[in-house]
C-alpha positions in Angstrom: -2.9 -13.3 -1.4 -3.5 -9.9 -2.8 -3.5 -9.1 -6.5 0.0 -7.4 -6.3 1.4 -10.3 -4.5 0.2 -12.6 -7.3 1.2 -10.2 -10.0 4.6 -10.1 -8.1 5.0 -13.7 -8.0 3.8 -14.5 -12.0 6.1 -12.3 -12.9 9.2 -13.1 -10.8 8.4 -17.3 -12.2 8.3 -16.1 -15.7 11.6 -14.4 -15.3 13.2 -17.7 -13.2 12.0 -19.8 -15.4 13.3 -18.3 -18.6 16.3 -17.6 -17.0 16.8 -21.6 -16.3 15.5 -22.6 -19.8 18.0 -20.7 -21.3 20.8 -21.8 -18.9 19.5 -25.9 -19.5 20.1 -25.0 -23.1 23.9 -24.6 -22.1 24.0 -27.7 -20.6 22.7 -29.8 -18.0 22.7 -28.3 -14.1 21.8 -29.0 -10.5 19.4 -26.0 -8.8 22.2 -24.6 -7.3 24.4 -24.3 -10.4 21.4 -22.7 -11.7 20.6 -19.9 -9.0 24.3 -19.3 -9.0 24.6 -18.7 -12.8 21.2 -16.4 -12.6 23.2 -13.8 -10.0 26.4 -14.0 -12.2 24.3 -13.3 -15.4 22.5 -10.1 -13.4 25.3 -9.0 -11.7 24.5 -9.6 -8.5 21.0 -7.7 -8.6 18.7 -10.8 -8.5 19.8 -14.1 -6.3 16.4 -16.6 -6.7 14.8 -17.3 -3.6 15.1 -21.2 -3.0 11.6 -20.9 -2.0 10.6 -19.8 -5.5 13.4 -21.7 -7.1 12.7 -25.4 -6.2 9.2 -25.4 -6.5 9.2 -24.0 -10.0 11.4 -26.7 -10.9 9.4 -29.2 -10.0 6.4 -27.7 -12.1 8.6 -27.4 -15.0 9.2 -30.9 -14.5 5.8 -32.0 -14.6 5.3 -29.9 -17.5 7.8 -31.8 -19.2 9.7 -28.6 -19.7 13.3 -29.8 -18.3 13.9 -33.5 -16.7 15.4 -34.2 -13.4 17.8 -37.2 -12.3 19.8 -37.7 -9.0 23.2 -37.7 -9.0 22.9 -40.3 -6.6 19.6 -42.1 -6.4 21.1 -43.2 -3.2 22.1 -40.0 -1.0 19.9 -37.7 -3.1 22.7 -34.6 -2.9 21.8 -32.8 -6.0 19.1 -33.4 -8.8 21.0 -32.8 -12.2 18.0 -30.6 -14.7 18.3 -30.9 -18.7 15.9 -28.9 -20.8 13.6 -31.5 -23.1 12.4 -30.6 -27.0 9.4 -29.2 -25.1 10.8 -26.8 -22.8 13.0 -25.4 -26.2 10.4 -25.2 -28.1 8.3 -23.5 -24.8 11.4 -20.5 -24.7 9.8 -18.3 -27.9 6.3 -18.3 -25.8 8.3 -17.2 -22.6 10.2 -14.7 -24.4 7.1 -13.0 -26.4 5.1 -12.9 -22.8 8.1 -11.3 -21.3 8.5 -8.9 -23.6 4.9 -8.0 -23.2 5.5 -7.7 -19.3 8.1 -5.4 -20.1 6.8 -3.2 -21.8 4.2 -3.0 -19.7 6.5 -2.0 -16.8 8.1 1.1 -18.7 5.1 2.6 -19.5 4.6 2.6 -16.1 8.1 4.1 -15.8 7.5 6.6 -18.5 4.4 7.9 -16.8 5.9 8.4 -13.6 9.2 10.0 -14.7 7.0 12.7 -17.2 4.8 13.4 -14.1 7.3 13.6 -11.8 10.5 14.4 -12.5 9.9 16.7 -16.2 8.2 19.7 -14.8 
């Protein structure tokens, strides 16, 4: 995988995975609820990628960020997420490295819009 693709892909789970900290900290909800609520929040720009989404569930659940029950152990339809005390107290970290990333990004803007566009 190149160094863009990886880049990409850090950045894109620190944005999901804020996104579903911050929607556990409404309330309990199952992955779909959660991609749903993402799309709603950005207007339709971003709709996670189950491939991206799932997965980075499951890490957050082994990093004891949120917790994940079925809603029945039995059929397995939809595994219910809740955000633990570590996950909340894991959002201020999240934001701060966002925030970093961000800024980051409209430098990158800025330079390109002075070089290109303000002549």
């Amino acid at each position: 995988m190149s160094e863009r693709t990886n880049d990409y892909l850090s950045y894109m789970r620190l944005v999901l995975g804020l996104y579903i900290l911050k929607i556990l900290r409404q309330g309990p909800a199952h992955g779909n609820k959660i991609a749903e609520e993402i799309k709603r929040r950005t207007k339709n720009y971003y709709s996670p990628n189950t491939n991206l989404l799932y997965p980075l569930l499951r890490i957050m659940e082994e990093k004891d960020y949120i917790v994940g029950v079925w809603d029945n152990p039995v059929t397995r339809g939809r595994r219910i997420y809740t955000i633990t005390q570590v996950g909340s107290a894991y959002l201020p970290e999240l934001e701060v490295k966002l925030k970093e990333r961000l800024k980051e990004a409209e430098a990158r803007i800025e330079i390109l819009k002075s070089d290109l566009l303000e002549s």
